[in-house]
Short mmCIF file of the C-alpha atoms (twelve columns), coordinates in Angstrom:
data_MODEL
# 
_entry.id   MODEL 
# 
loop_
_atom_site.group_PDB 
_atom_site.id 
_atom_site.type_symbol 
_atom_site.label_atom_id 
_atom_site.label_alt_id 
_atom_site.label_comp_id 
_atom_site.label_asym_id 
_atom_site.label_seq_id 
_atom_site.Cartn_x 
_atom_site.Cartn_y 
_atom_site.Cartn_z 
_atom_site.pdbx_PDB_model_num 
ATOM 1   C CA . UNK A 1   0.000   0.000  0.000   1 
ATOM 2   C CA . UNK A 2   1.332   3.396  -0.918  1 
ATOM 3   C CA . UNK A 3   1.170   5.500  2.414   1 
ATOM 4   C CA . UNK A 4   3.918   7.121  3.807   1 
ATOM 5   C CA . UNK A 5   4.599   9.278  6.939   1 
ATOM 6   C CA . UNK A 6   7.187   12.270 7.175   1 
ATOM 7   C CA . UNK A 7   8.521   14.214 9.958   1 
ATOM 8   C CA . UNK A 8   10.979  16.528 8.354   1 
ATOM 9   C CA . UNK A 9   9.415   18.158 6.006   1 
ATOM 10  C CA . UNK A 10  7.706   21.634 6.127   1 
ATOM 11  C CA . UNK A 11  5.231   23.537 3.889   1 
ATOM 12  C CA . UNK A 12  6.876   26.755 3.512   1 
ATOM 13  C CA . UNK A 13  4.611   28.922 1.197   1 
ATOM 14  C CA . UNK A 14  2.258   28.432 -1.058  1 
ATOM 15  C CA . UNK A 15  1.639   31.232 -4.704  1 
ATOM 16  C CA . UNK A 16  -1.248  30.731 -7.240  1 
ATOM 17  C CA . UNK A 17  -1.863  32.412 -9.907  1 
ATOM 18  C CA . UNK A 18  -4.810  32.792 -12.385 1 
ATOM 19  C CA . UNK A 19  -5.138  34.336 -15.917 1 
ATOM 20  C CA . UNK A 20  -7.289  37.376 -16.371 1 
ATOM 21  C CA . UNK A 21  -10.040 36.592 -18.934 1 
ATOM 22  C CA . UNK A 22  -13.356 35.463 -17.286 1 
ATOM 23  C CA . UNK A 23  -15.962 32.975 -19.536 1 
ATOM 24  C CA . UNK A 24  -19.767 32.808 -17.511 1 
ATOM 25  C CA . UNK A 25  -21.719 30.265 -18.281 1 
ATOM 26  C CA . UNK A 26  -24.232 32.547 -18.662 1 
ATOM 27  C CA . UNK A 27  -22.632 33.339 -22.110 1 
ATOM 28  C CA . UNK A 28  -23.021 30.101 -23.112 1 
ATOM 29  C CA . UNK A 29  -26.507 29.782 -23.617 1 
ATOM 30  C CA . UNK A 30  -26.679 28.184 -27.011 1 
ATOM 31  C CA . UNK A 31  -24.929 25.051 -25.364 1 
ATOM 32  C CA . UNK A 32  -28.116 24.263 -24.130 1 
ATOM 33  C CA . UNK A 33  -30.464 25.341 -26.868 1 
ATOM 34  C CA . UNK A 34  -31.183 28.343 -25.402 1 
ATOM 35  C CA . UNK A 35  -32.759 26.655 -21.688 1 
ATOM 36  C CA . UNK A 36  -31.823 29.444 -19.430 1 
ATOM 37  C CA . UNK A 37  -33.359 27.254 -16.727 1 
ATOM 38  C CA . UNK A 38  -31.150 24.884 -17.183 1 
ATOM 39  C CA . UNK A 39  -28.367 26.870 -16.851 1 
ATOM 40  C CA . UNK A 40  -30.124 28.579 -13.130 1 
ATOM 41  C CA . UNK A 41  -29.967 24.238 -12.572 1 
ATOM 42  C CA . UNK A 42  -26.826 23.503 -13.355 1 
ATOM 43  C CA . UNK A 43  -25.317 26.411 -11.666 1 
ATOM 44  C CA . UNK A 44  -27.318 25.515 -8.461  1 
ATOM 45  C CA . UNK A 45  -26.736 22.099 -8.640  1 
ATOM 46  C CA . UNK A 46  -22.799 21.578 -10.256 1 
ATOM 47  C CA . UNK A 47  -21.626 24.959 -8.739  1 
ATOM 48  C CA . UNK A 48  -20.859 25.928 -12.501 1 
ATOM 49  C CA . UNK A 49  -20.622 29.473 -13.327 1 
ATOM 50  C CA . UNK A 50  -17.478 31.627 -13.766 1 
ATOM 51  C CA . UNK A 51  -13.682 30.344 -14.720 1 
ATOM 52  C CA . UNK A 52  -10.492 31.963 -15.835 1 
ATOM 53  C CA . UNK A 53  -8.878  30.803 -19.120 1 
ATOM 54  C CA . UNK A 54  -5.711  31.628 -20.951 1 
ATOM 55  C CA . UNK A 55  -5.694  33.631 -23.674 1 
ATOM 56  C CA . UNK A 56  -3.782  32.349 -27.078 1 
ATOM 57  C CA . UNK A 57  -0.025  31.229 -26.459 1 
ATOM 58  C CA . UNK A 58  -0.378  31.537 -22.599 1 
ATOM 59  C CA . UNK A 59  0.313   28.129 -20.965 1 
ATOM 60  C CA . UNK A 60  0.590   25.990 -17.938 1 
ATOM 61  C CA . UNK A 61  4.400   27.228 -17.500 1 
ATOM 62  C CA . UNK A 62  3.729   30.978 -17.879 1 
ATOM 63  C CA . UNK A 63  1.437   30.867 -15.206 1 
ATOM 64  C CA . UNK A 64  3.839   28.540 -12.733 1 
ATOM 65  C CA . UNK A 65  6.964   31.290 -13.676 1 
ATOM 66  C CA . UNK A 66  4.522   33.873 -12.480 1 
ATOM 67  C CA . UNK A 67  3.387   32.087 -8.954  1 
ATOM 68  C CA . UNK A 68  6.979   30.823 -8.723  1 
ATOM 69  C CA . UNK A 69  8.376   34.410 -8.827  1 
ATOM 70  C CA . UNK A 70  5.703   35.706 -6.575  1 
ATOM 71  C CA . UNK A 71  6.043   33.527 -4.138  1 
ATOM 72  C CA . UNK A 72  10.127  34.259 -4.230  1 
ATOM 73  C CA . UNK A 73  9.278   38.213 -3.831  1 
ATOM 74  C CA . UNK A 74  6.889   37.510 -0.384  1 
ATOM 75  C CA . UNK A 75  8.917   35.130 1.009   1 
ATOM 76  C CA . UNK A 76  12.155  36.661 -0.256  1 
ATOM 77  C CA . UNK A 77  13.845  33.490 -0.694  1 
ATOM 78  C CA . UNK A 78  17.266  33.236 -1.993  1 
ATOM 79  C CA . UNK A 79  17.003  31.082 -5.546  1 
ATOM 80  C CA . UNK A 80  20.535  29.538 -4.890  1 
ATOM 81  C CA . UNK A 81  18.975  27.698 -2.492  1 
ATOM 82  C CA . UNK A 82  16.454  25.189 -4.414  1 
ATOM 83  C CA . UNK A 83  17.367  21.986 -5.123  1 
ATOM 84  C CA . UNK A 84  14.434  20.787 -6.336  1 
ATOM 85  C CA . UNK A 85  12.064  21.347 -9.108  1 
ATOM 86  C CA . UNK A 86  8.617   18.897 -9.897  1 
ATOM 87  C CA . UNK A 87  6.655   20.670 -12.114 1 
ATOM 88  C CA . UNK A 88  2.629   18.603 -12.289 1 
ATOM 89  C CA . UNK A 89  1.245   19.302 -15.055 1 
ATOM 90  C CA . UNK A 90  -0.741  17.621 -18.522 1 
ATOM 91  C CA . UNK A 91  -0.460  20.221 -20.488 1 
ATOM 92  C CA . UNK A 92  3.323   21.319 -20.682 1 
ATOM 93  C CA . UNK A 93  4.790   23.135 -23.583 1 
ATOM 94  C CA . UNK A 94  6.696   20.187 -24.886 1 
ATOM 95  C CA . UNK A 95  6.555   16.321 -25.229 1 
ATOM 96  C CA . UNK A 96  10.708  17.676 -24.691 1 
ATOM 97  C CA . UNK A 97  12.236  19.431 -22.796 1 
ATOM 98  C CA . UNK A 98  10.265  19.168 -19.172 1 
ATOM 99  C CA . UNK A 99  8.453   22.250 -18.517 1 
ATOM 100 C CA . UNK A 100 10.911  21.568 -15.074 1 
ATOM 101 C CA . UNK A 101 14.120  21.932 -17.188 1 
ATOM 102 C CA . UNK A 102 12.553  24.993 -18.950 1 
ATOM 103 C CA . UNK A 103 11.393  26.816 -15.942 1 
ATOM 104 C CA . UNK A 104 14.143  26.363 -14.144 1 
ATOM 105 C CA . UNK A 105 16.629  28.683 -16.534 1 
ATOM 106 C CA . UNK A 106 13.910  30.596 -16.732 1 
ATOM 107 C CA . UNK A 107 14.110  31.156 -12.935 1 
ATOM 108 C CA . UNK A 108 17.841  31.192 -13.067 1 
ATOM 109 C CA . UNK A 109 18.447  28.367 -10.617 1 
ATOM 110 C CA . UNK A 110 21.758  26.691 -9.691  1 
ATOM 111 C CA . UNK A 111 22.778  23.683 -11.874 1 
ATOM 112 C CA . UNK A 112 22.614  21.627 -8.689  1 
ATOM 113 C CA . UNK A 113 19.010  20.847 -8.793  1 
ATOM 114 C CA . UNK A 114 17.174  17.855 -9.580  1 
ATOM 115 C CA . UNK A 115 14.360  18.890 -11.943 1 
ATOM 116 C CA . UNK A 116 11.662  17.062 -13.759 1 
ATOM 117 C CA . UNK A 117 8.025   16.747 -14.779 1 
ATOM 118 C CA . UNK A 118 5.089   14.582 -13.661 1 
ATOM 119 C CA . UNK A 119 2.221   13.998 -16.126 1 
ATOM 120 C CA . UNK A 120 -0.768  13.596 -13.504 1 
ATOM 121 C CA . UNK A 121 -4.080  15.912 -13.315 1 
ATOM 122 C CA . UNK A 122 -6.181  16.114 -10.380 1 
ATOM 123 C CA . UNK A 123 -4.582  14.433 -8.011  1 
ATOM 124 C CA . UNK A 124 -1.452  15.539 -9.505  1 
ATOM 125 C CA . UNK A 125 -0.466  18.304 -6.597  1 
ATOM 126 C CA . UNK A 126 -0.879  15.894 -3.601  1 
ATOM 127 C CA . UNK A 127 1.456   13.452 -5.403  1 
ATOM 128 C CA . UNK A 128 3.811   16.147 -6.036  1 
ATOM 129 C CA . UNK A 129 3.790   17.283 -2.612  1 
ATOM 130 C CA . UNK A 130 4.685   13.403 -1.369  1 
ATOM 131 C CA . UNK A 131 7.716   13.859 -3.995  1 
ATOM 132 C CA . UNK A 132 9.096   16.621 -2.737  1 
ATOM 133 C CA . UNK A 133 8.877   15.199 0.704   1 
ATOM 134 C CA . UNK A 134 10.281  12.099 0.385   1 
ATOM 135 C CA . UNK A 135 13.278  14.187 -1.250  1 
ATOM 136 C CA . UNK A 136 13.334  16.257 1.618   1 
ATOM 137 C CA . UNK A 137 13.210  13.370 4.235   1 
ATOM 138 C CA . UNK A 138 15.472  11.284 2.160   1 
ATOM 139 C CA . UNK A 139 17.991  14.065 2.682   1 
ATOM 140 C CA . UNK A 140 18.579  14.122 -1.125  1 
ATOM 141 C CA . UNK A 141 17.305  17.804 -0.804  1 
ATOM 142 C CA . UNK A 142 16.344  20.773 1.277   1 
ATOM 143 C CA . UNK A 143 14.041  23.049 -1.262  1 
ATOM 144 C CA . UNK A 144 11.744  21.303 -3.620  1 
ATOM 145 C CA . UNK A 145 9.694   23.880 -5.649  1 
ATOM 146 C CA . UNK A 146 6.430   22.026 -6.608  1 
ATOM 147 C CA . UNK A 147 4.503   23.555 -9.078  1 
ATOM 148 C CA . UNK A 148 1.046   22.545 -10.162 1 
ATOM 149 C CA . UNK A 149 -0.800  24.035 -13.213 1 
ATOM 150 C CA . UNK A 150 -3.013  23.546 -15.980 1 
ATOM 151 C CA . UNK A 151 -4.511  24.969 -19.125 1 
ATOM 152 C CA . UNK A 152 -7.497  22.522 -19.843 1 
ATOM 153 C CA . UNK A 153 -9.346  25.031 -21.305 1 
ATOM 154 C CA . UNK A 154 -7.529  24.930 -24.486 1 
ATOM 155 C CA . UNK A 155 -7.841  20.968 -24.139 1 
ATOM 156 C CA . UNK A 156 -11.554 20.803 -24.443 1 
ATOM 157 C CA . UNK A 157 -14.395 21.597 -27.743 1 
ATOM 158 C CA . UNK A 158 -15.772 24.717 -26.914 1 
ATOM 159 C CA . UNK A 159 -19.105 23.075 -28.253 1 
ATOM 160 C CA . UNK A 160 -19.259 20.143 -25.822 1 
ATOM 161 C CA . UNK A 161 -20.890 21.141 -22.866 1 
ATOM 162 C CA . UNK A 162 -19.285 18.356 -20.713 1 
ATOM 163 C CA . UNK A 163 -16.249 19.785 -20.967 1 
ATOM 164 C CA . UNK A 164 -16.212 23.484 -21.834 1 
ATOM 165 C CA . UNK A 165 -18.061 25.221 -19.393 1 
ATOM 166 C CA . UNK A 166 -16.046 23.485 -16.444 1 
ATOM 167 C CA . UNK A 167 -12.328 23.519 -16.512 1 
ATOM 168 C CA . UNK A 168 -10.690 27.131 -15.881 1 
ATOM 169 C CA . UNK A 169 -6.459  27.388 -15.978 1 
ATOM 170 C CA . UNK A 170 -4.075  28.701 -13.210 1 
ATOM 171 C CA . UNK A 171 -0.309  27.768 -12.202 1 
ATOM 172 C CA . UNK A 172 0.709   27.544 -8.489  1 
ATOM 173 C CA . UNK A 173 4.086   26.916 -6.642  1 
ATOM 174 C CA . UNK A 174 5.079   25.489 -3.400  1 
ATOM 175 C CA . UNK A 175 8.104   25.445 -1.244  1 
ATOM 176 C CA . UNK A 176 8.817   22.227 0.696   1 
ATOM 177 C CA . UNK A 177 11.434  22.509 2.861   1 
ATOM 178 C CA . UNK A 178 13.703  20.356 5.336   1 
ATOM 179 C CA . UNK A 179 12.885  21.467 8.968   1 
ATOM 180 C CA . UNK A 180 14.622  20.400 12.460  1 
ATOM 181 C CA . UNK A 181 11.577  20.593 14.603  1 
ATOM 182 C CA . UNK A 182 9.344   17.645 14.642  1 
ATOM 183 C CA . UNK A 183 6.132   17.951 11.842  1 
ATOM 184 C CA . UNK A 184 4.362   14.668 11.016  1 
ATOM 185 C CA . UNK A 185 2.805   14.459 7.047   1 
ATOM 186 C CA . UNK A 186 1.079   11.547 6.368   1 
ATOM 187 C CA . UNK A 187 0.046   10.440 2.375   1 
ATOM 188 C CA . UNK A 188 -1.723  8.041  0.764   1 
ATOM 189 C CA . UNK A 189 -1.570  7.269  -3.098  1 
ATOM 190 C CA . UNK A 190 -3.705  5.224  -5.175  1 
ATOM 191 C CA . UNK A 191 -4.248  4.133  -8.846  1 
ATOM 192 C CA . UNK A 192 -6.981  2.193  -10.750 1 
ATOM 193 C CA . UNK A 193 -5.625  2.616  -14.658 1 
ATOM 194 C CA . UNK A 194 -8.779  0.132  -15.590 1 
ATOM 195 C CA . UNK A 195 -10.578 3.021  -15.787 1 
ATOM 196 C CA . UNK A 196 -8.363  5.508  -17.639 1 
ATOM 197 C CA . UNK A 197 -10.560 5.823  -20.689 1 
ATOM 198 C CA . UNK A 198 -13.235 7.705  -18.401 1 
ATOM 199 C CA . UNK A 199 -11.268 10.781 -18.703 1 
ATOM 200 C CA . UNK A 200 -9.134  10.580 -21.494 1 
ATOM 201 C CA . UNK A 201 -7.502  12.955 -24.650 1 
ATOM 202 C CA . UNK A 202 -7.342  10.589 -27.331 1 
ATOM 203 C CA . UNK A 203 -5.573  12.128 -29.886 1 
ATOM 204 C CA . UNK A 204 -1.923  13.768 -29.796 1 
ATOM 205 C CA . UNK A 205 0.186   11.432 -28.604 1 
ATOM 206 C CA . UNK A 206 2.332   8.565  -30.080 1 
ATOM 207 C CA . UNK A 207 -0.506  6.025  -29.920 1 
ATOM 208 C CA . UNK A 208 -2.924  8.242  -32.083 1 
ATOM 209 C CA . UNK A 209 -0.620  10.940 -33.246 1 
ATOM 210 C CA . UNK A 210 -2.825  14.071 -34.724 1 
ATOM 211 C CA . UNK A 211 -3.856  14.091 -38.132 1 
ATOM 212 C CA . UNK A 212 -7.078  15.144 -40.398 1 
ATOM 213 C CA . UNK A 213 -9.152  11.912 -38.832 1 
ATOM 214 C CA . UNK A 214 -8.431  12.911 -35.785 1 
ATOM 215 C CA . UNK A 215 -9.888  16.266 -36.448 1 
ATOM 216 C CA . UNK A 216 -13.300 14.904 -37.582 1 
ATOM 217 C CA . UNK A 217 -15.960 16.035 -35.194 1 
ATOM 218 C CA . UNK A 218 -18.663 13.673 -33.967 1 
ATOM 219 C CA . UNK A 219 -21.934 14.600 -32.112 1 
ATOM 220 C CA . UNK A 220 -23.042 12.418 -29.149 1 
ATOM 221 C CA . UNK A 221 -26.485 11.364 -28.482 1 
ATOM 222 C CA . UNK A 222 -26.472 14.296 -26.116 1 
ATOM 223 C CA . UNK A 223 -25.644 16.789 -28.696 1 
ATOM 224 C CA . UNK A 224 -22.191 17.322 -27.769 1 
ATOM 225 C CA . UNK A 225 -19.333 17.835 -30.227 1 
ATOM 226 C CA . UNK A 226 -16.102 16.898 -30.248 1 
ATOM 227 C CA . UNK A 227 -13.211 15.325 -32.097 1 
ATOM 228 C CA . UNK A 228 -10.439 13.014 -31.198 1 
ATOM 229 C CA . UNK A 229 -8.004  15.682 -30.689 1 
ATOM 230 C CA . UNK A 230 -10.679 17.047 -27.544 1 
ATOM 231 C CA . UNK A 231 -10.668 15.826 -23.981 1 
ATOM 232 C CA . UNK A 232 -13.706 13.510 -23.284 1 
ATOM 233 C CA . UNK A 233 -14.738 12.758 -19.792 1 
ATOM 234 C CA . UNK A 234 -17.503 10.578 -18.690 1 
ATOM 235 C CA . UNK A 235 -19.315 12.381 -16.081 1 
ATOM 236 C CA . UNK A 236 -21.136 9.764  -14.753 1 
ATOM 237 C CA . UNK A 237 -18.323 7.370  -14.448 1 
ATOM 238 C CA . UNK A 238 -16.361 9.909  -12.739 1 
ATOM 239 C CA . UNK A 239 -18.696 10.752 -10.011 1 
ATOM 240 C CA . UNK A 240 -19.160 7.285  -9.363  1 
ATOM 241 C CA . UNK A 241 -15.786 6.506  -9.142  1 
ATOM 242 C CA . UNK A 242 -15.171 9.677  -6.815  1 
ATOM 243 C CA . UNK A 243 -18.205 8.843  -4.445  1 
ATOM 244 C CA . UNK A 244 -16.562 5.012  -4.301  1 
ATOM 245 C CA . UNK A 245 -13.109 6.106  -3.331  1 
ATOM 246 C CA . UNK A 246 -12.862 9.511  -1.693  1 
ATOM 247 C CA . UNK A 247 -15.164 8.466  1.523   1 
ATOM 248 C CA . UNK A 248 -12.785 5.597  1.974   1 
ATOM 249 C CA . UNK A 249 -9.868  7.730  1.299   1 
ATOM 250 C CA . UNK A 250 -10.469 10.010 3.670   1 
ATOM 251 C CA . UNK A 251 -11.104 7.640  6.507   1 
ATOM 252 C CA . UNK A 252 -7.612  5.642  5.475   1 
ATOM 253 C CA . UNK A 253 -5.624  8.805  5.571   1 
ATOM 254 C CA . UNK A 254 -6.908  10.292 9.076   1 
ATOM 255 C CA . UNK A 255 -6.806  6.688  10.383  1 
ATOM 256 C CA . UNK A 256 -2.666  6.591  9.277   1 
ATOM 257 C CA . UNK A 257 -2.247  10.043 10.786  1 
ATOM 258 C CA . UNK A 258 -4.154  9.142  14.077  1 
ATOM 259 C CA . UNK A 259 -6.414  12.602 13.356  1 
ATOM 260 C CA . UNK A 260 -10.312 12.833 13.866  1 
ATOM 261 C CA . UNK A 261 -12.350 14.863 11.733  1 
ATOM 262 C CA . UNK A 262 -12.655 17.432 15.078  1 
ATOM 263 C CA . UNK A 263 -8.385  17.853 15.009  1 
ATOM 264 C CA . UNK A 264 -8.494  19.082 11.294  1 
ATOM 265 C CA . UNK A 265 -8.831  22.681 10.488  1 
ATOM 266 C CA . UNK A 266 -9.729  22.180 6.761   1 
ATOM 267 C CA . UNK A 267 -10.253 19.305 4.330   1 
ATOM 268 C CA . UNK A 268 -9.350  20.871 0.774   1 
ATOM 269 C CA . UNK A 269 -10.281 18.341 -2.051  1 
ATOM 270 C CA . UNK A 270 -10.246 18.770 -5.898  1 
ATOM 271 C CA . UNK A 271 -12.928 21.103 -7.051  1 
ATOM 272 C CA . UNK A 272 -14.470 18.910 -9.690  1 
ATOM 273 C CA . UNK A 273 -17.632 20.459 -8.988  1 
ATOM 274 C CA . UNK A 274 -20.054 21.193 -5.649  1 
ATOM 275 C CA . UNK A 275 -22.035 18.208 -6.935  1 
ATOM 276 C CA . UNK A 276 -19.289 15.394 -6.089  1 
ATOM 277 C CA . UNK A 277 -17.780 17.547 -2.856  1 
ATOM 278 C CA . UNK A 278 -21.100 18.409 -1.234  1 
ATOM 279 C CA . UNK A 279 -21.600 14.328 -1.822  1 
ATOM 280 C CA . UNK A 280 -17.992 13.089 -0.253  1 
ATOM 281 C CA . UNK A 281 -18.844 15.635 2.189   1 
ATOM 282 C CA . UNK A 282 -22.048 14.139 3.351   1 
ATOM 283 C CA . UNK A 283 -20.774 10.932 3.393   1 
ATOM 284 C CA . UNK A 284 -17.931 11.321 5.682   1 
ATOM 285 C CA . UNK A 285 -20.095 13.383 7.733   1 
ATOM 286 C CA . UNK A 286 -17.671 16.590 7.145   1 
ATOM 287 C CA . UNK A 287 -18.773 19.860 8.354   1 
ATOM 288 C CA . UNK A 288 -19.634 21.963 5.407   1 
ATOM 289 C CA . UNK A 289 -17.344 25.084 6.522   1 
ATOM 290 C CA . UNK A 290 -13.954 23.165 7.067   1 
ATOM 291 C CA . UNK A 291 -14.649 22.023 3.478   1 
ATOM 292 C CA . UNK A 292 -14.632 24.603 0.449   1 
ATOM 293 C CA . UNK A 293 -16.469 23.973 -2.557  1 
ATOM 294 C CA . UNK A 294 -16.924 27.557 -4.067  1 
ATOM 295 C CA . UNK A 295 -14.005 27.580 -5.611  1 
ATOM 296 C CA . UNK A 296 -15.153 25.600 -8.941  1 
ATOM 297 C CA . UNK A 297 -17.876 28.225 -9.363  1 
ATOM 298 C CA . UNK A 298 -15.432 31.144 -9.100  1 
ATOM 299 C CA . UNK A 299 -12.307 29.726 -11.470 1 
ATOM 300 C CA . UNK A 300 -13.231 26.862 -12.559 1 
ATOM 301 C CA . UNK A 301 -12.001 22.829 -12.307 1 
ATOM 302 C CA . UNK A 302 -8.579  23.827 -12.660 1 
ATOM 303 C CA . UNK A 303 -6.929  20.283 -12.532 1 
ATOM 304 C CA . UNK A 304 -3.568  19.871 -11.021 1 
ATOM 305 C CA . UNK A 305 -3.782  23.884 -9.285  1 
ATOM 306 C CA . UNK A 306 -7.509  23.064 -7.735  1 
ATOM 307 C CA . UNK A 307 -6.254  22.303 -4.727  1 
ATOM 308 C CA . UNK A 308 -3.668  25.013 -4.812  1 
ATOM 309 C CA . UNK A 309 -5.708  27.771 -5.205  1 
ATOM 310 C CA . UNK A 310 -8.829  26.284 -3.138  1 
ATOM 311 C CA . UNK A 311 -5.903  26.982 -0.601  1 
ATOM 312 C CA . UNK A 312 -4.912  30.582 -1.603  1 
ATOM 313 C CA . UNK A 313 -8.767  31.377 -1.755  1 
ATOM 314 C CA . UNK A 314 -9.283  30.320 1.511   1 
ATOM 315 C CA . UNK A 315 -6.445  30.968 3.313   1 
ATOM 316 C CA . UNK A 316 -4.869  33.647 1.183   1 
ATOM 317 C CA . UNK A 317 -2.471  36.498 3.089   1 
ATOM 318 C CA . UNK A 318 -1.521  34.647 6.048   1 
ATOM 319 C CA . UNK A 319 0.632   32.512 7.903   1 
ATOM 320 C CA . UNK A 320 -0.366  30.179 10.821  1 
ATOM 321 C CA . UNK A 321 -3.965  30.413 9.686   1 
ATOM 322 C CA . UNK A 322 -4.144  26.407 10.010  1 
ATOM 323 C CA . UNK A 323 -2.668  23.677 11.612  1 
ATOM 324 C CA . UNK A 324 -3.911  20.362 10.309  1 
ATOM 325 C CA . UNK A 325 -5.715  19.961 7.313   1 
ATOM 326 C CA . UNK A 326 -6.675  17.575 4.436   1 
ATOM 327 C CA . UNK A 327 -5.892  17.459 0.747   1 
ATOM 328 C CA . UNK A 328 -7.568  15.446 -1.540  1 
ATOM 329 C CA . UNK A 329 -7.671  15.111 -4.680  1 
ATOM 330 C CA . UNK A 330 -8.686  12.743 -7.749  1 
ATOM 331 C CA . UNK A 331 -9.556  12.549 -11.198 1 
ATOM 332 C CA . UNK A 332 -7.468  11.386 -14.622 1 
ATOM 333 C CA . UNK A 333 -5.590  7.959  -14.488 1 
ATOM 334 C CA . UNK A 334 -7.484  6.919  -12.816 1 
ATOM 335 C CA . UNK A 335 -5.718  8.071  -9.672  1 
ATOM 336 C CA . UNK A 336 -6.553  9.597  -6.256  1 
ATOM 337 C CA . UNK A 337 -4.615  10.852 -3.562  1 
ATOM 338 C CA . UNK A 338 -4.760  12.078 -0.021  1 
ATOM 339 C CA . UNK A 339 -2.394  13.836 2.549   1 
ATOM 340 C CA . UNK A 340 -2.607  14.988 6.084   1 
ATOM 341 C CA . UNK A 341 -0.736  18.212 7.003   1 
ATOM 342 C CA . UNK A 342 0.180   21.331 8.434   1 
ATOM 343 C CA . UNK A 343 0.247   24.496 7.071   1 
ATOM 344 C CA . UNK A 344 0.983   25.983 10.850  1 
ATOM 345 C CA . UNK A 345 4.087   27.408 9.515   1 
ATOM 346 C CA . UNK A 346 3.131   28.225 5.997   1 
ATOM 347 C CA . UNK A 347 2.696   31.446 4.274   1 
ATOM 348 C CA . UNK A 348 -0.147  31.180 2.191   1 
ATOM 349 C CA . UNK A 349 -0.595  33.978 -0.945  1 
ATOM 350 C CA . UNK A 350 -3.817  34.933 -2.093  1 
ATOM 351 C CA . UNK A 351 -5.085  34.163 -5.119  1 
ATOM 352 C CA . UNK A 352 -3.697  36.809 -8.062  1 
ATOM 353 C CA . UNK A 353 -5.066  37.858 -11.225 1 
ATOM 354 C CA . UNK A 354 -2.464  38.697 -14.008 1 
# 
């Protein structure tokens, strides 16, 4: 089983970033023939509403740089002193170089740092997180820079309402750093690949390389266009799957950390939509204000930086605003993960608009 414990390691800061342009759902009336109340549902119901998206030739790295460098100006951290760079992320510039490599000249970074990429979505910031600790605690490093960001928005057919009028983009970067007092992190990291065509980009890579039949566009039974070049998710599948596993998930990861729900401050899971949180959060018998779910409605499902800037949102402009919390996330792979920590000592940014 893939749960570890830590005592070493320390949450230093925590920068997010999102991109200026705002698309309503309101505006997007036609993808539902014009129902209006449909829209007044779904925005009830899903939490669907407002998200930030990139504009042309902005991507998942420009935003990083940008939470990356603010989070170096608050904390005023010396640069020489990162060792380590993960960079989460499914939509990087390249299939090569790493968006890792190429960040880190941006940044200017010492040559002495072990930097690389990891091609995981929504659960994608917890698992970088248990990286950069067991780098830390392995002694292999003393300042892992984790960032976390997507641009799904350019991912998805703008005429398949499945897709479009959920995911929003934003980059975010972390500091996890080697500490001599005593604080206990506690992850857990799971994996069920049987279901990876539930949320799934066909098209693009070596398997199905693009290419004008990959570009045909097909209408679903629910009206829904896309082509094999467009991310597809199975809604259905996917809240099933997260009902199924995140309950559990929870339980197994304040079970390993010897926590109850009463000695956590916050849980902070995915923002996939209110739907599926207010659901988990129900089910583990949660109270509703130690876990946000108005983020989705206010930027979006923004993948890997979800949990990153439900964070910043909530916690935004100070430090020691939380001791324990959880993170949660889960989504593409399939794969879910869960961690126990403290953020006692963090800085936390709010959330900035460039």
């Amino acid at each position: 089983m893939a749960t570890t414990s830590f005592g070493r390691a320390i949450i230093r800061g925590l920068a997010t970033v999102v991109p200026p342009e705002i698309k309503c759902i309101d505006d997007e009336v036609h993808l539902y023939g014009g129902n209006e109340k449909q829209i007044s549902r779904i925005k009830k119901a899903i939490g669907l509403d407002k998200r930030h998206v990139v504009s042309e030739g902005v991507t998942s790295l420009d935003l990083c740089e940008a939470a990356a460098l603010k989070l170096f100006g608050e904390l005023d951290i010396d640069k020489s002193l990162i060792d380590g760079v993960i960079f989460v992320t499914q939509t990087p510039d390249h299939f090569q170089p790493s968006n890792a490599a190429i960040l880190h000249g941006k940044l200017g970074l010492s040559n002495s740092v072990a930097a690389f990429d990891v091609s995981l979505g929504c659960s994608g910031y917890v698992y970088g997180l248990w990286l950069a600790h067991m780098m830390v605690e392995a002694g292999g490093c003393n300042n892992v820079l984790v960032l976390a960001g997507d641009t799904l928005s350019q991912c998805v057919n703008p005429q398949d309402r499945s897709t479009a009028p959920l995911f929003g983009d934003a980059g975010s970067a972390t500091l996890v750093s080697a500490t001599k007092e005593s604080s206990s992190s506690y992850f857990s990291l799971h994996t069920d690949g049987s279901g990876s065509e539930h949320i799934i980009q066909p098209a693009g890579g070596f398997r199905t390389p693009y290419s004008e039949e990959t570009q045909q566009e097909t209408v679903d039974e629910e009206g829904n266009r896309r082509s094999l070049n467009d991310l597809y998710m199975n809604g259905g599948e996917v809240f099933n799957f997260a009902i199924k596993t995140e309950p559990k998930a929870i339980e197994e990861i304040l079970e390993l950390s010897g926590k109850s729900m009463e000695d956590v401050d916050f849980l902070f899971f995915h923002q996939a939509n209110q739907y599926i949180i207010s659901n988990i959060v129900r089910r583990i018998k949660a109270p509703k204000e130690k876990a946000p779910s108005d983020i989705v409605n206010l930027y979006g499902n923004q993948s890997s930086a979800s949990i990153p800037c439900a964070i910043s949102h909530t916690l935004g402009g100070e430090r020691g605003c939380a001791n324990d919390v959880v993170l949660s996330g889960f989504g593409v792979g399939l794969s879910w993960a869960s961690a126990v920590l403290s953020l006692k000592n963090a800085y936390i940014s709010e959330v900035e608009v460039l």
